[in-house]
PQR file with spaces between the fields and no chain letter, atoms N, CA, C, O and H, PARSE charges and radii, in Angstrom:
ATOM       1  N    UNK     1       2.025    8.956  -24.327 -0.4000 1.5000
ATOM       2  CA   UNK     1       2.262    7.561  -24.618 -0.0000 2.0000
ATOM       3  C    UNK     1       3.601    7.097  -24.036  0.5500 1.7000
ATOM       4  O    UNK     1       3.698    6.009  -23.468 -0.5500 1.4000
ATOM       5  N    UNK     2       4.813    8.087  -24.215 -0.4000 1.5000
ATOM       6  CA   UNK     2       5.994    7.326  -23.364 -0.0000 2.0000
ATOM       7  C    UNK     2       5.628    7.522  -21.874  0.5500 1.7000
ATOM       8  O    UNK     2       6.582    7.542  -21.096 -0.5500 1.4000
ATOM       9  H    UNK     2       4.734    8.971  -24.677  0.4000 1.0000
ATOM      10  N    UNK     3       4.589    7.646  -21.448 -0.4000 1.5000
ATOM      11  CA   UNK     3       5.298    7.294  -19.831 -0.0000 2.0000
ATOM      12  C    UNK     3       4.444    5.903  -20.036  0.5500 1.7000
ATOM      13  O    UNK     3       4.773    5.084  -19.179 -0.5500 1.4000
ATOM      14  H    UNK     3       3.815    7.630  -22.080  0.4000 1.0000
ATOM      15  N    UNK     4       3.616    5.500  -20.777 -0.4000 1.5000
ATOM      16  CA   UNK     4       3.081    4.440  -20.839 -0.0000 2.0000
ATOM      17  C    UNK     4       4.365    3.520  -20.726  0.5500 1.7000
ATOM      18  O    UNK     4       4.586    2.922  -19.673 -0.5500 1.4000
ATOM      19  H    UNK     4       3.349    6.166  -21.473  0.4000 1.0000
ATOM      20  N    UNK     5       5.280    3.401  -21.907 -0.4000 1.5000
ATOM      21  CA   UNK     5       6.204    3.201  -21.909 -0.0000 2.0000
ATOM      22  C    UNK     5       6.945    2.960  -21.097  0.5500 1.7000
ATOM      23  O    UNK     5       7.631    1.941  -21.175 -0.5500 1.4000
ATOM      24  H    UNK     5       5.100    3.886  -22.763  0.4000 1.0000
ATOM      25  N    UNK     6       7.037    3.766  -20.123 -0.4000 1.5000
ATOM      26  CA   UNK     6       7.809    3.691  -18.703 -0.0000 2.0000
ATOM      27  C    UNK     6       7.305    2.861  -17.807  0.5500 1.7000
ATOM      28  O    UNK     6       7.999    2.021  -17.235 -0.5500 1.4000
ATOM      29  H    UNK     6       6.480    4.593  -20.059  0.4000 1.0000
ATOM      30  N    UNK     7       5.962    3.029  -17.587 -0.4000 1.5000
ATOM      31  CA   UNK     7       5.103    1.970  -16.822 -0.0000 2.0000
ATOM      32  C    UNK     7       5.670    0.552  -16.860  0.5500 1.7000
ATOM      33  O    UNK     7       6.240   -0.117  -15.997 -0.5500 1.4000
ATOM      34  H    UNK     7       5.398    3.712  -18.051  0.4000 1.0000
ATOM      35  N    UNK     8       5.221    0.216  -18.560 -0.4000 1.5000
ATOM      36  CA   UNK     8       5.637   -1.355  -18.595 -0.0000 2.0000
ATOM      37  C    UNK     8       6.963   -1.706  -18.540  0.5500 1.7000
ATOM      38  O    UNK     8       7.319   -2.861  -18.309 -0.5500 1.4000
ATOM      39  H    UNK     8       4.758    0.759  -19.260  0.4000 1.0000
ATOM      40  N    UNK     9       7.856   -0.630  -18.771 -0.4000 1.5000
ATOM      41  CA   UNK     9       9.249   -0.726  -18.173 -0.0000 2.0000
ATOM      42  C    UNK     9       9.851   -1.676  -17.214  0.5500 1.7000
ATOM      43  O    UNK     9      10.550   -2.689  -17.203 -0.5500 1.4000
ATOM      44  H    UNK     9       7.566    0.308  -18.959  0.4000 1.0000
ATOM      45  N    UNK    10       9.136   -0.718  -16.271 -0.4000 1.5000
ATOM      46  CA   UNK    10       9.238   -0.914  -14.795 -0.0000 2.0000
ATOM      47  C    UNK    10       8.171   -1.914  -14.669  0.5500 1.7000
ATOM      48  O    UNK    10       8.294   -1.916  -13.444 -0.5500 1.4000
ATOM      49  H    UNK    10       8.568    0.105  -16.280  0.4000 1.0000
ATOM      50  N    UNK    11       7.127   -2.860  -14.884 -0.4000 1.5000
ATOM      51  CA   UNK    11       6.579   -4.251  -14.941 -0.0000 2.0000
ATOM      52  C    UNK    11       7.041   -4.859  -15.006  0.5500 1.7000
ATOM      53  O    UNK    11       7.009   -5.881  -14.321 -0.5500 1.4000
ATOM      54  H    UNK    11       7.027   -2.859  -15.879  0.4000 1.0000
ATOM      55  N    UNK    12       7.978   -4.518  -16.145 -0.4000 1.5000
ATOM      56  CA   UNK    12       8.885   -5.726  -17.007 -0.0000 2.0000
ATOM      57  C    UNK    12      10.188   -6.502  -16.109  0.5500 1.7000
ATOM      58  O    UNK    12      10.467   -7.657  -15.786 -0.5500 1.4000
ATOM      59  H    UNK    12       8.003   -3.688  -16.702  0.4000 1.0000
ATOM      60  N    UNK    13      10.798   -5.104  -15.920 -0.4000 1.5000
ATOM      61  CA   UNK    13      11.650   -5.360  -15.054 -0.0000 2.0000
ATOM      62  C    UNK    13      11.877   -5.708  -13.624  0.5500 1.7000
ATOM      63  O    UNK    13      12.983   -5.821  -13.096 -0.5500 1.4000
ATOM      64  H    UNK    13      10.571   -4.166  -16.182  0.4000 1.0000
ATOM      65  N    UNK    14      10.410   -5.910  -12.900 -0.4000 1.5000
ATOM      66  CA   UNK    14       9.720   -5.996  -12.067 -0.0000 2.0000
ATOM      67  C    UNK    14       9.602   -8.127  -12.048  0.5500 1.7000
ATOM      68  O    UNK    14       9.700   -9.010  -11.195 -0.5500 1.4000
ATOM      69  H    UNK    14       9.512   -5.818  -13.329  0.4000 1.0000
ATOM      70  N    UNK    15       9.429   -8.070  -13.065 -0.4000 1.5000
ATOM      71  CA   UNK    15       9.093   -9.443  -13.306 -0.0000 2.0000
ATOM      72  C    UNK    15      10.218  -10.396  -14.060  0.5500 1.7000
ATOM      73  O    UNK    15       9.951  -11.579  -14.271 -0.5500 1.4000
ATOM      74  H    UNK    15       9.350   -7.353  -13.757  0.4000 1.0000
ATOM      75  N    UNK    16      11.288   -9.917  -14.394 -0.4000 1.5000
ATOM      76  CA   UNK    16      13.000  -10.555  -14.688 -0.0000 2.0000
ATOM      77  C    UNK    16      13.762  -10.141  -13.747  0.5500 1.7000
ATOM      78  O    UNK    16      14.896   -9.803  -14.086 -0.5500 1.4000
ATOM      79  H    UNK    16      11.505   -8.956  -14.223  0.4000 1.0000
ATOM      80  N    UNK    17      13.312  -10.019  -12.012 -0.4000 1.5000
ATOM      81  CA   UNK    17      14.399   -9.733  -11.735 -0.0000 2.0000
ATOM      82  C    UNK    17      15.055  -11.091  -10.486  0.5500 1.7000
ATOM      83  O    UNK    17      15.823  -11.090   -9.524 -0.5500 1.4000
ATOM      84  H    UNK    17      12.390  -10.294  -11.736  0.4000 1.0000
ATOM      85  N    UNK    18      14.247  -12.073  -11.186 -0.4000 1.5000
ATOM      86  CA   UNK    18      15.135  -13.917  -10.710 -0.0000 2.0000
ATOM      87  C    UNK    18      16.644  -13.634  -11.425  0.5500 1.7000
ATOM      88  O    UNK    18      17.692  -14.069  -10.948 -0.5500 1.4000
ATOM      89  H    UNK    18      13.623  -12.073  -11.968  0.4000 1.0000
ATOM      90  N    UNK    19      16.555  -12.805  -12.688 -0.4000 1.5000
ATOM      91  CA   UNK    19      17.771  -13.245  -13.295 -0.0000 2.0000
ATOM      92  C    UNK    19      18.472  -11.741  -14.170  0.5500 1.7000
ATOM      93  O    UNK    19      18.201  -11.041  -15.146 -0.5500 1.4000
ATOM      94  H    UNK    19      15.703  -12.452  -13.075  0.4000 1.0000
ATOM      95  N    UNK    20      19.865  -11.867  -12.719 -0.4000 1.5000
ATOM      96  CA   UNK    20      20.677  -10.186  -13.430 -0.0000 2.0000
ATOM      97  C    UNK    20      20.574  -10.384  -14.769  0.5500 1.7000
ATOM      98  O    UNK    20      19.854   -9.463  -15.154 -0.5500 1.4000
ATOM      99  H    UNK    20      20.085  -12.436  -11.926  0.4000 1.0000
ATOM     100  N    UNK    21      20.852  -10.996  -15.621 -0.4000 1.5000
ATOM     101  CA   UNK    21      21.389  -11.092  -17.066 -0.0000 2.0000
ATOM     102  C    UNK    21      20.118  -10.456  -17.804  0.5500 1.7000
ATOM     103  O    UNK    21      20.235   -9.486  -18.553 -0.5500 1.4000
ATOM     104  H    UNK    21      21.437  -11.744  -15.308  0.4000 1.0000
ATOM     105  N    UNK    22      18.900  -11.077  -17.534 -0.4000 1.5000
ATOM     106  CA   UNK    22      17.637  -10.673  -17.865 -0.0000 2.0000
ATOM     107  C    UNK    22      17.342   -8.994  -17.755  0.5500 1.7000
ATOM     108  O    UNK    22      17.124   -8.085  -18.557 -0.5500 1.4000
ATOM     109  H    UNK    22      18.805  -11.865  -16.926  0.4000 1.0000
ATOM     110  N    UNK    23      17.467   -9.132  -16.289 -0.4000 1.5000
ATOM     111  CA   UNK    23      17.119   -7.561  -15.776 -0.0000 2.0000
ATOM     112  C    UNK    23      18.127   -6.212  -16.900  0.5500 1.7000
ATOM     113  O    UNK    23      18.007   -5.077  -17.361 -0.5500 1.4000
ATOM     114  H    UNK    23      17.644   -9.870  -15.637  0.4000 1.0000
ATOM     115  N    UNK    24      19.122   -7.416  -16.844 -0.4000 1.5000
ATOM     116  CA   UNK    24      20.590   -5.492  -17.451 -0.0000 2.0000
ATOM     117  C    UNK    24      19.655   -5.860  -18.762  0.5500 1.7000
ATOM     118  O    UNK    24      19.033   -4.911  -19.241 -0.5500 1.4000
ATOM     119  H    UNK    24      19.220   -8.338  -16.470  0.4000 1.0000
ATOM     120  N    UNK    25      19.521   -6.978  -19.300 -0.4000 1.5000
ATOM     121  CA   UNK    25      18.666   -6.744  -21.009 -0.0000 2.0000
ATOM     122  C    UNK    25      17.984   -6.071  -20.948  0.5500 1.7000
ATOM     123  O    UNK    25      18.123   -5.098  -21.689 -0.5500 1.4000
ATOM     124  H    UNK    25      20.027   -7.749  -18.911  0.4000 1.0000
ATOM     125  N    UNK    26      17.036   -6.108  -20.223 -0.4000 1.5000
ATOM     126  CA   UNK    26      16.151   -5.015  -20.846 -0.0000 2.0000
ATOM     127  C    UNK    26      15.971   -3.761  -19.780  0.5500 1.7000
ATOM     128  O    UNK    26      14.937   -3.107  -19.917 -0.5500 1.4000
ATOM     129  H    UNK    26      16.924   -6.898  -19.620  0.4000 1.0000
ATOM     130  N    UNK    27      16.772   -3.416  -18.859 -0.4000 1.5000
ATOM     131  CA   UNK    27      17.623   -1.990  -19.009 -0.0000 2.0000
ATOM     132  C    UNK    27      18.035   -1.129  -19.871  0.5500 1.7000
ATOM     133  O    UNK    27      17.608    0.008  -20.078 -0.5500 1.4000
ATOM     134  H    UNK    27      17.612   -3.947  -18.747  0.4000 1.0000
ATOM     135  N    UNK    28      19.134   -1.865  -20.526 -0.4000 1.5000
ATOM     136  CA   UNK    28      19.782   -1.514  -22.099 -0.0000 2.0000
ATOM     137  C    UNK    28      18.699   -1.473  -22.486  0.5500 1.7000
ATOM     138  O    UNK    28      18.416   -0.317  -22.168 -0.5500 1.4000
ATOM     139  H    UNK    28      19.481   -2.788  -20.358  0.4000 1.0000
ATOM     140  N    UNK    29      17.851   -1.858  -22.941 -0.4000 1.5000
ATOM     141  CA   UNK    29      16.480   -1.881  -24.141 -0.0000 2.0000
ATOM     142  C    UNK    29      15.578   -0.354  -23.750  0.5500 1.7000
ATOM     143  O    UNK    29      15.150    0.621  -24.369 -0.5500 1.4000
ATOM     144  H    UNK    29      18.081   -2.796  -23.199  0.4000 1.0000
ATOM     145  N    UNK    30      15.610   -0.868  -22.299 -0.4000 1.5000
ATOM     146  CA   UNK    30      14.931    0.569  -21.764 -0.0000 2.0000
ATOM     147  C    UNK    30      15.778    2.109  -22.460  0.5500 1.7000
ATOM     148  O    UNK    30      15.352    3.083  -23.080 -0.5500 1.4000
ATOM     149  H    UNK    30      15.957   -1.659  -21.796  0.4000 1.0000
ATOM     150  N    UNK    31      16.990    1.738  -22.029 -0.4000 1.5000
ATOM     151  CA   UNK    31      18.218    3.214  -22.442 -0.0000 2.0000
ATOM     152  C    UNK    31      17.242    3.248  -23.681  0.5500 1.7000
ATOM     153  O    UNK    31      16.312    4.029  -23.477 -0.5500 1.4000
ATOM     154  H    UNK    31      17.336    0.947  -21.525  0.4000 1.0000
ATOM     155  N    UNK    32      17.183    2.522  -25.104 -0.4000 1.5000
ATOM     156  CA   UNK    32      16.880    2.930  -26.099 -0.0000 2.0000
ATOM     157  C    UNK    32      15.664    3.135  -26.343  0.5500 1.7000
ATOM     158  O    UNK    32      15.419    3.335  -27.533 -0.5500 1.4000
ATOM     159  H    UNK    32      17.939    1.887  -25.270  0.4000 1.0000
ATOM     160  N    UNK    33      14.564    3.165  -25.445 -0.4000 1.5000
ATOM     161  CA   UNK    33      13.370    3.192  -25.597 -0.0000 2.0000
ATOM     162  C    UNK    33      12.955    4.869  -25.305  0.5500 1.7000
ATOM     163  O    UNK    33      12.462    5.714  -26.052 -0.5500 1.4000
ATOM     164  H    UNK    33      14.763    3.003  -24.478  0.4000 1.0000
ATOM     165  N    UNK    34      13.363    4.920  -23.973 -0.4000 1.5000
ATOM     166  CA   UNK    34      12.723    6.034  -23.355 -0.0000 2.0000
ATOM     167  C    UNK    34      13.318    7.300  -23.549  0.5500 1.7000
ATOM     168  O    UNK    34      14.440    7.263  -24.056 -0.5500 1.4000
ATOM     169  H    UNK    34      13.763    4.233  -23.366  0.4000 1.0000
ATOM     170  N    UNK    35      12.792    8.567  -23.237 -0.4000 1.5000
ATOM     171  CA   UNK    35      13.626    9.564  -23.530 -0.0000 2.0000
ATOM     172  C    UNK    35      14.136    9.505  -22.438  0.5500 1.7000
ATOM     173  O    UNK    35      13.996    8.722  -21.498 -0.5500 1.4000
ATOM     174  H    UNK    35      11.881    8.597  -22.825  0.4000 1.0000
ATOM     175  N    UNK    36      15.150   10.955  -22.701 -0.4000 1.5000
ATOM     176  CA   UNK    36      16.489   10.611  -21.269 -0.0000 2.0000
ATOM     177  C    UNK    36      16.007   10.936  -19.689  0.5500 1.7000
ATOM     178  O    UNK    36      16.611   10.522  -18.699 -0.5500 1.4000
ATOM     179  H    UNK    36      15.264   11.591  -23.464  0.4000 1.0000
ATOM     180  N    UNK    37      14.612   11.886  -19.656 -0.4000 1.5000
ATOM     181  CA   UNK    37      14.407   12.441  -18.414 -0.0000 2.0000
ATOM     182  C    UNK    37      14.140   11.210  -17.739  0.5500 1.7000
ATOM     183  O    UNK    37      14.269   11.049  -16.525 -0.5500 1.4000
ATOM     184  H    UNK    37      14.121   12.222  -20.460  0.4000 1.0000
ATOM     185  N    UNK    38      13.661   10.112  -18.781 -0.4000 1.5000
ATOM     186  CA   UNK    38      12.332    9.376  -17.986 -0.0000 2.0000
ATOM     187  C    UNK    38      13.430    8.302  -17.830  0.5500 1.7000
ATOM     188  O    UNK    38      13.264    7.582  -16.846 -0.5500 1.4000
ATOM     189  H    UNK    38      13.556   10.243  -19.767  0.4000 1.0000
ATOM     190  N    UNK    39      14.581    8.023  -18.633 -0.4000 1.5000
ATOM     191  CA   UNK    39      15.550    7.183  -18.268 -0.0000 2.0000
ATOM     192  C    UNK    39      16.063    7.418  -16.813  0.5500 1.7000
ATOM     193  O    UNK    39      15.919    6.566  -15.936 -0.5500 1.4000
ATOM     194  H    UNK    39      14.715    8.609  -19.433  0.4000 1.0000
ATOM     195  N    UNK    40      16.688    8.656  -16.599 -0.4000 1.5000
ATOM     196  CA   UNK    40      17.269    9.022  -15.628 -0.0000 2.0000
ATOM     197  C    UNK    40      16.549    8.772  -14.398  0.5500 1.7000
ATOM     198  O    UNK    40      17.079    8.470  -13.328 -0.5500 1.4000
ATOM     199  H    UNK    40      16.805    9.349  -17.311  0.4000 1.0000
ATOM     200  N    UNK    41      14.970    8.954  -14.671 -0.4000 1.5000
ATOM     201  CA   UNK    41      14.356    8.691  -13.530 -0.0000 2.0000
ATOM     202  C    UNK    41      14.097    6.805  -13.392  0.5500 1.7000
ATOM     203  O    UNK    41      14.001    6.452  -12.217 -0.5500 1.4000
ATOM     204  H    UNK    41      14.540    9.199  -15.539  0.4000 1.0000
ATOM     205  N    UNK    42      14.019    6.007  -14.110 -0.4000 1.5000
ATOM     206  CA   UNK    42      14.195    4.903  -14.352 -0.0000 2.0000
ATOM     207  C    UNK    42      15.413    4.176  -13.523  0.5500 1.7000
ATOM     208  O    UNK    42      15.330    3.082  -12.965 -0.5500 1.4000
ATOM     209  H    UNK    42      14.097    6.294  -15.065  0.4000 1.0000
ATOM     210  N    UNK    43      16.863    5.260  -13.585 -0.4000 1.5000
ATOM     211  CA   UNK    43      17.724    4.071  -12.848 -0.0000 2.0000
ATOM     212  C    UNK    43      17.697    4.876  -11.664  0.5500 1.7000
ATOM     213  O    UNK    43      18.690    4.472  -11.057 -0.5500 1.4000
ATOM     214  H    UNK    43      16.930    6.149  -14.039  0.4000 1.0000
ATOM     215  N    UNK    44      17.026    6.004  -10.781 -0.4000 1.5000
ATOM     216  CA   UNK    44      16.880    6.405   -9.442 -0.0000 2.0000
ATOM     217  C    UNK    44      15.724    4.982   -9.055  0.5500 1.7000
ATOM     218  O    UNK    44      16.033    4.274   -8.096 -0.5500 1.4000
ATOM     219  H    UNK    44      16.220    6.332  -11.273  0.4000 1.0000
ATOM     220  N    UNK    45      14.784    4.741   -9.635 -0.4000 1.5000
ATOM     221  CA   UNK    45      13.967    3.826   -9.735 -0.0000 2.0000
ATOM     222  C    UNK    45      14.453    1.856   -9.305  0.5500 1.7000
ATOM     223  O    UNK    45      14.048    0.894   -8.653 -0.5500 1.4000
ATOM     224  H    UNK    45      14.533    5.316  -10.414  0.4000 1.0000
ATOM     225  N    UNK    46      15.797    2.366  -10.425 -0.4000 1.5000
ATOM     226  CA   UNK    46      16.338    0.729  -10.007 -0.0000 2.0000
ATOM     227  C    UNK    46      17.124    0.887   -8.941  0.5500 1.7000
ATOM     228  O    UNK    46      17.201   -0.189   -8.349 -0.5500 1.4000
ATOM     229  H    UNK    46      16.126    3.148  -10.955  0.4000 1.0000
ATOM     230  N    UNK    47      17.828    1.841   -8.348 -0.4000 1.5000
ATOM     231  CA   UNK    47      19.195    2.226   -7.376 -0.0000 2.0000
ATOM     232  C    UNK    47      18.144    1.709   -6.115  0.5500 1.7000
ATOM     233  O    UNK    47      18.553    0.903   -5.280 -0.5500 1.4000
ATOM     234  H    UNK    47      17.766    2.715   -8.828  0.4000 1.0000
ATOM     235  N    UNK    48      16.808    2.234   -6.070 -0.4000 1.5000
ATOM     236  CA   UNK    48      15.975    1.475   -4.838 -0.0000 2.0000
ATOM     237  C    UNK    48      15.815    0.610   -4.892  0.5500 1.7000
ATOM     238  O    UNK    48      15.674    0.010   -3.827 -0.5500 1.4000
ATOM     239  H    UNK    48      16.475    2.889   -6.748  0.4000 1.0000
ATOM     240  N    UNK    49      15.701   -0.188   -6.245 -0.4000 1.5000
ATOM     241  CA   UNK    49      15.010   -1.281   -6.149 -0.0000 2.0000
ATOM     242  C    UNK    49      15.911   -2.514   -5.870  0.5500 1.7000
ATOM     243  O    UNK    49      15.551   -3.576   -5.363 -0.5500 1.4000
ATOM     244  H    UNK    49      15.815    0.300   -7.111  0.4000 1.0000
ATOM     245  N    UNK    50      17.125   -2.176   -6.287 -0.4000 1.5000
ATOM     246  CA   UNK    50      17.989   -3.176   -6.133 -0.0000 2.0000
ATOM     247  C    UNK    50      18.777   -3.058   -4.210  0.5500 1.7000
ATOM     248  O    UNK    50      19.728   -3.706   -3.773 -0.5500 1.4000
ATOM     249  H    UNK    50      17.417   -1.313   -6.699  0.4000 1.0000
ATOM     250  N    UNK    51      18.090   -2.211   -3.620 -0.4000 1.5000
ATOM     251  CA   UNK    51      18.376   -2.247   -2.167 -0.0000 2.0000
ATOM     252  C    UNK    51      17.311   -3.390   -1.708  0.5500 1.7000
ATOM     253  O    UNK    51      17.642   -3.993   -0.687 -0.5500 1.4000
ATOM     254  H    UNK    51      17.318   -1.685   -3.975  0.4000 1.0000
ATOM     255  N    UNK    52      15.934   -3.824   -2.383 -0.4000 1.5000
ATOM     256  CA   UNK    52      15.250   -5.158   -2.062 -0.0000 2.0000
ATOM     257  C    UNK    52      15.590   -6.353   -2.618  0.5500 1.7000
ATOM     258  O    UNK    52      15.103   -7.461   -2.395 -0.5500 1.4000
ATOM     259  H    UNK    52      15.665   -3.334   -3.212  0.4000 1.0000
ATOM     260  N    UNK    53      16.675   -5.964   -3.536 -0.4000 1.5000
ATOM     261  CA   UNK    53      17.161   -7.458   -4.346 -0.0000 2.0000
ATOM     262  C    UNK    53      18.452   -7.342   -4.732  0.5500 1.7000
ATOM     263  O    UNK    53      18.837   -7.355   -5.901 -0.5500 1.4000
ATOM     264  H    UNK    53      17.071   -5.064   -3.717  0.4000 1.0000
ATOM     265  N    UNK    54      19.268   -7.206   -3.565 -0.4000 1.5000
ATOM     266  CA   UNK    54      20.822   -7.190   -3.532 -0.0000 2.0000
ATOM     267  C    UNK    54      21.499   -8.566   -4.509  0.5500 1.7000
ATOM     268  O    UNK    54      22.604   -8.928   -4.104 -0.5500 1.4000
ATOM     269  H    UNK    54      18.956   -7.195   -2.615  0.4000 1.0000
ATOM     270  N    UNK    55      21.093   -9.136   -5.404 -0.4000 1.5000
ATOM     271  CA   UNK    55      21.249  -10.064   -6.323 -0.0000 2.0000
ATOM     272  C    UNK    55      21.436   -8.913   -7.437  0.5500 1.7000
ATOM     273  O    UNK    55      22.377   -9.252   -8.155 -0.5500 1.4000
ATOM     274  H    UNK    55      20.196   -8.842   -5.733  0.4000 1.0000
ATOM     275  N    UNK    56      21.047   -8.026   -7.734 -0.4000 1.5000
ATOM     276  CA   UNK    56      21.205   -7.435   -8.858 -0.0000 2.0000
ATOM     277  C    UNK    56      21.959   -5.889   -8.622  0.5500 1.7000
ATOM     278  O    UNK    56      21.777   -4.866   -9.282 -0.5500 1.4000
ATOM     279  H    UNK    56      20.283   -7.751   -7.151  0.4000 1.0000
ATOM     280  N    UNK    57      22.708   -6.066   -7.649 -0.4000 1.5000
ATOM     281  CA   UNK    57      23.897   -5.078   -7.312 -0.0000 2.0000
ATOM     282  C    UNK    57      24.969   -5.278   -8.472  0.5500 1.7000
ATOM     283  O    UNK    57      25.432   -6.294   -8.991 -0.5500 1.4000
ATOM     284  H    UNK    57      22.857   -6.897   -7.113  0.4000 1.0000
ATOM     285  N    UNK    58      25.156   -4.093   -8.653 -0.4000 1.5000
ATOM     286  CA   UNK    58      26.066   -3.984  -10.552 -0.0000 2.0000
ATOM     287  C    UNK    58      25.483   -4.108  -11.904  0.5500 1.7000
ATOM     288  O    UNK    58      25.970   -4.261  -13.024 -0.5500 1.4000
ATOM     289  H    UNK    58      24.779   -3.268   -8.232  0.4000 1.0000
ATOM     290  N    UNK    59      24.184   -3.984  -11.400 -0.4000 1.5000
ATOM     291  CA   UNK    59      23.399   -3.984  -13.017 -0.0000 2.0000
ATOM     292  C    UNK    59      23.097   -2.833  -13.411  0.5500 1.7000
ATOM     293  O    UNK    59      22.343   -2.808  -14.384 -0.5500 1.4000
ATOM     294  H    UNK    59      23.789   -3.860  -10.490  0.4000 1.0000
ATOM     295  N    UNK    60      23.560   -1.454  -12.820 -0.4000 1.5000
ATOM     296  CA   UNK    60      23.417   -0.347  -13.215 -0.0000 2.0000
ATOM     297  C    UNK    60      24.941    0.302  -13.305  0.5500 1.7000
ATOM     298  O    UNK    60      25.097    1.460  -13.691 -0.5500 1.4000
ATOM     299  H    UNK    60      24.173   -1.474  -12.031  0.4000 1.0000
């Protein structure tokens, strides 16, 4: 069930990312959601993602 978890994660954050403020929210939300492996793999996840949306450089 948590990688389910992870999935909609990464939807979520997929779909707030018009707005940094949005995106770091539910980052943070993510930290407390997921366990740590799947966290860790979560911000290798954003470190790419934010190379397609240099607007959200410093949200990690």
């Amino acid at each position: 069930m948590a990688r389910q978890v992870f999935k909609y994660t990464k939807n979520v954050l997929k779909k707030v990312t018009f707005s940094f403020a949005l995106f770091k929210k539910e980052l943070d939300k993510a930290s407390e959601v997921l366990l740590p492996h799947e966290y860790d793999e979560l911000k290798i996840w954003v470190e790419n993602y934010i190379n397609k949306h240099p607007h959200l450089v410093g949200v990690v």
